[in-house]
Steps between C-alpha positions, in 0.01 A plus 500: 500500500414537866581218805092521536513428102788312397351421165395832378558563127530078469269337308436140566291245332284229655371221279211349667449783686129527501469279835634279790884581476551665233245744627642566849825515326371794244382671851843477700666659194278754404549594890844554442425699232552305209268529191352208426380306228278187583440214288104349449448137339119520563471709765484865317241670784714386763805597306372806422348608834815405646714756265272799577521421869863487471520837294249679737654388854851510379524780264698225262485412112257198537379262183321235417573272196403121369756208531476149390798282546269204290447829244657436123828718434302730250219580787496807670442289823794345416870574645639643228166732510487597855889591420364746254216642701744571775748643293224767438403582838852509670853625418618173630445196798687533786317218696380154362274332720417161292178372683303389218510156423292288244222257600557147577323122611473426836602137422652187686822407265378183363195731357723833346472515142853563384392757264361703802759448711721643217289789388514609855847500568596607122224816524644625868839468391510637160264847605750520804812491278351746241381746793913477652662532181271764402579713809851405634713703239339825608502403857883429395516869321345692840673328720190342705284264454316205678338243328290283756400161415195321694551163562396236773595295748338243277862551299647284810258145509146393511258671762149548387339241288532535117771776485752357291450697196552823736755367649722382215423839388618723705773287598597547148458931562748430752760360315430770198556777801851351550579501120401848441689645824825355368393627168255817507625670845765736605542779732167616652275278279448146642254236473372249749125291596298500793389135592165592701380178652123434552334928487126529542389630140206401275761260349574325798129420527485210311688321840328253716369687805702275736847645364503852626482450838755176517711786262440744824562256748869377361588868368791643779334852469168370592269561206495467112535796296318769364601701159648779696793282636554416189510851387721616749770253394437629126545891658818415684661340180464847314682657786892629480569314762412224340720552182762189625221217502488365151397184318342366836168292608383691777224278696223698682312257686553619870768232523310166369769511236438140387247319320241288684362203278139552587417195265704314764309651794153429348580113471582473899204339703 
């Protein structure tokens, strides 16, 4: 462990990691010269490309593996299976970065089947809470350990159209990150989320045109956000000098810490 490498000999897994955040977040890591393992839904080339650019410009431990959070228990996709697979490519996790996050509608309340609204806030919860308990007691045992949650500034109120089902969600993640500090954390292990507001990703796409630049426009640090701010908040977290800040919601949205109801904005002549 170097101060140019604070990481080195940590291995951290990224679920989701094949992209957008999760991606620049696998990056900033392997920088600091953690090995990685990344996380692929549907994305294996980009996964899998990513890993052996990680391995040859970082001289890390860098893998690729499928996850599903809407896999069955008995799936290798599944949590329970990406558990396993990881089990037998490191000695241990040192970092959880928990990025992925199950599909949902982009629906007005009045049209959200409950059943969807339920699948997606039972699937991100229950792969989140078998990831932690699966990696807190050994985090617990070496005396380190950081397990990252991604959440949203969604968590907070309505912004963008049609978000409640990621919004209930990962206001739920935040509540389950104050549980499992009281519970799961001790001296160098801790566990807090990242609310990002809006980041520029393929995700983020789906947005009316008209919303990134009011976003810009009423953000204090002048722009919206790219993955790599994101990613830097993720980096600090893992730091020792960040070993006191547990069971927070840390927003990064260059100060526009608040939702703005864009549904609202839309109906204004």
């Amino acid at each position: 462990m170097t101060a140019r490498r604070p990481l080195s000999g940590r291995t951290a897994l990224v679920t989701g990691g094949s992209r957008g955040i999760g991606a620049a977040a696998a990056r900033s890591l392997a920088a600091m010269g953690a090995g990685v393992i990344i996380t692929y839904r549907s994305a294996r080339d980009a996964a899998e490309e990513l890993a052996l650019r990680l391995r040859a410009e970082h001289e890390v431990p860098a893998h690729a593996v499928p996850f599903d959070l809407a896999a069955p228990e008995a799936a290798p996709e599944s949590a329970s299976g990406l558990i396993e697979s990881v089990a037998r490519l490191a000695t241990g996790v040192d970092i959880l970065v928990a990025n992925a996050a199950a599909p949902y509608p982009h629906a007005p309340l009045l049209e959200l089947p409950a059943q969807q609204l339920a699948a997606k806030v039972g699937q991100d919860v229950a792969a989140t809470h078998r990831l932690v308990t699966a990696v807190a007691p050994g985090m617990l045992e070496r005396g380190y350990g950081r397990m990252i949650l991604i959440g949203s500034l969604h968590a907070e109120g309505p912004s963008a159209p049609g978000m409640t089902a990621n919004g209930v969600t990962k206001a739920a993640l935040a509540a389950y990150a104050r549980y499992a500090a009281d519970e799961l954390t001790g001296p160098g292990v801790t566990v807090n989320v990242v609310h990002p507001g809006y980041v520029a990703t393929g995700t983020s796409s789906h947005l009316p045109s008209a919303i990134p630049p009011v976003l810009a426009a009423l953000t204090p640090g002048g722009r919206t956000a790219v993955p790599d701010d994101i990613a830097g908040a993720i980096a600090m977290l893992t730091r020792d000098e960040a070993a006191f800040l547990n069971g927070a919601c840390l927003p990064v949205s260059g100060g526009l810490n608040q939702p703005v109801s864009f549904r609202r904005l839309q109906s204004v002549n």
